[in-house]
C-alpha positions in Angstrom: -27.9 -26.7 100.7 -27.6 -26.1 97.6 -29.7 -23.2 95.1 -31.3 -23.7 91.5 -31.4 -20.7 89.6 -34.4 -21.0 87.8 -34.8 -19.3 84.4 -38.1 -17.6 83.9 -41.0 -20.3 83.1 -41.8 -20.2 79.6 -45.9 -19.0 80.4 -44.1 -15.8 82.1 -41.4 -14.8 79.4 -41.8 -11.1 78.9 -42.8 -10.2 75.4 -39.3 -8.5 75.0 -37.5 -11.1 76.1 -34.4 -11.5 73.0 -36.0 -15.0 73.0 -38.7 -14.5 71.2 -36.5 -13.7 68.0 -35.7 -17.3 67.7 -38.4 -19.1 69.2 -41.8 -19.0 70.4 -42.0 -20.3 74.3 -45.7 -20.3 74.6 -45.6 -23.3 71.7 -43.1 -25.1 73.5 -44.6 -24.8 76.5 -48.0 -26.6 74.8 -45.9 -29.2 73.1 -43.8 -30.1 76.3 -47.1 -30.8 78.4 -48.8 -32.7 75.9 -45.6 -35.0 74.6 -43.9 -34.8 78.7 -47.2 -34.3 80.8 -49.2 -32.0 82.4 -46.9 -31.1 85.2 -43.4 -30.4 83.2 -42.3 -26.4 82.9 -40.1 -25.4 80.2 -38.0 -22.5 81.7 -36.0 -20.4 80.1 -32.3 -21.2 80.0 -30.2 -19.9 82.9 -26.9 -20.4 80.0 -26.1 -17.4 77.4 -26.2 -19.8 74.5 -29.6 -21.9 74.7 -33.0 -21.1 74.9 -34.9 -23.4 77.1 -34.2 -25.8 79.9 -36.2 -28.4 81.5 -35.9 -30.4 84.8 -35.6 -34.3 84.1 -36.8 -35.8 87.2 -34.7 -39.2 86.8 -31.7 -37.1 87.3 -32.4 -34.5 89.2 -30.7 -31.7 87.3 -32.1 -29.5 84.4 -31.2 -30.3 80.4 -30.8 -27.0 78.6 -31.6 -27.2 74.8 -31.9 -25.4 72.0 -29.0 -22.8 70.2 -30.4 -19.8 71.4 -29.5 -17.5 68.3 -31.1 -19.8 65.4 -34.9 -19.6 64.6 -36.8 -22.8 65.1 -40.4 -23.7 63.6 -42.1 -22.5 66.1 -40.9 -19.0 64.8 -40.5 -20.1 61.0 -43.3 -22.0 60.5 -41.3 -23.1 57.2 -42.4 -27.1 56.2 -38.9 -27.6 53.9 -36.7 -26.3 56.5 -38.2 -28.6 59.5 -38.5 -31.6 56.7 -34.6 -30.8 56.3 -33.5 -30.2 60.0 -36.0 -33.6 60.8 -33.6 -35.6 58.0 -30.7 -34.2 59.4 -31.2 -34.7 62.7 -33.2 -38.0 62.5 -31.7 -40.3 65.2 -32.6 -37.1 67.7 -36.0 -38.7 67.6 -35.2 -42.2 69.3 -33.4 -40.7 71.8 -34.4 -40.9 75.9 -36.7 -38.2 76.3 -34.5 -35.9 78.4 -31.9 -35.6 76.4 -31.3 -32.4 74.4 -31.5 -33.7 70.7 -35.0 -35.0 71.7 -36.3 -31.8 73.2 -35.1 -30.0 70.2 -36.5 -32.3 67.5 -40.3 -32.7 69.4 -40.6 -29.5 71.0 -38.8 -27.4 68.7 -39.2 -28.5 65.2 
């Protein structure tokens, strides 16, 4: 049998977890239950180079997203640069909802 590691869920991060330089995992968290539903976790990435990772239930395995060392919204709170990220990044929005451009543009910015 195979083990998950499981990164830490995002309600349980440590205030001094490096994380919460870039990102705020208590506002993903929110935005992933009320966009996903009540039942999805965002966990903290188990890989070096994202922040969070979520667990996509139509195929069984976990999509990590999110560049771990670049600030999001949820940190910046800064309107122009989410207006230029959302223009940038644009098709991100139609994609299937487990798919890391998608997590990143809703839960993210």
């Amino acid at each position: 049998m195979h083990v998950i590691s499981l990164g830490q869920p995002a309600n349980n991060i440590s205030e001094y977890d490096e994380i919460y330089n870039w990102s705020n995992p208590m506002i993903v968290q929110k935005k992933a239950k009320k966009m996903l539903g009540k039942d999805v976790i965002v966990y903290r990435s188990t890989r070096k180079d994202k922040k969070y990772m979520i667990y996509d239930p139509h195929t069984g395995k976990f999509v990590h997203f999110g560049q771990l060392y670049a600030k999001d919204f949820t940190i910046t709170k800064n309107i122009e640069k989410q207006r230029l990220f959302k223009l940038r990044n644009h098709k991100w929005a139609l994609q299937n909802k487990f798919t890391p451009g998608w997590l990143s543009y809703h839960l993210l910015w």
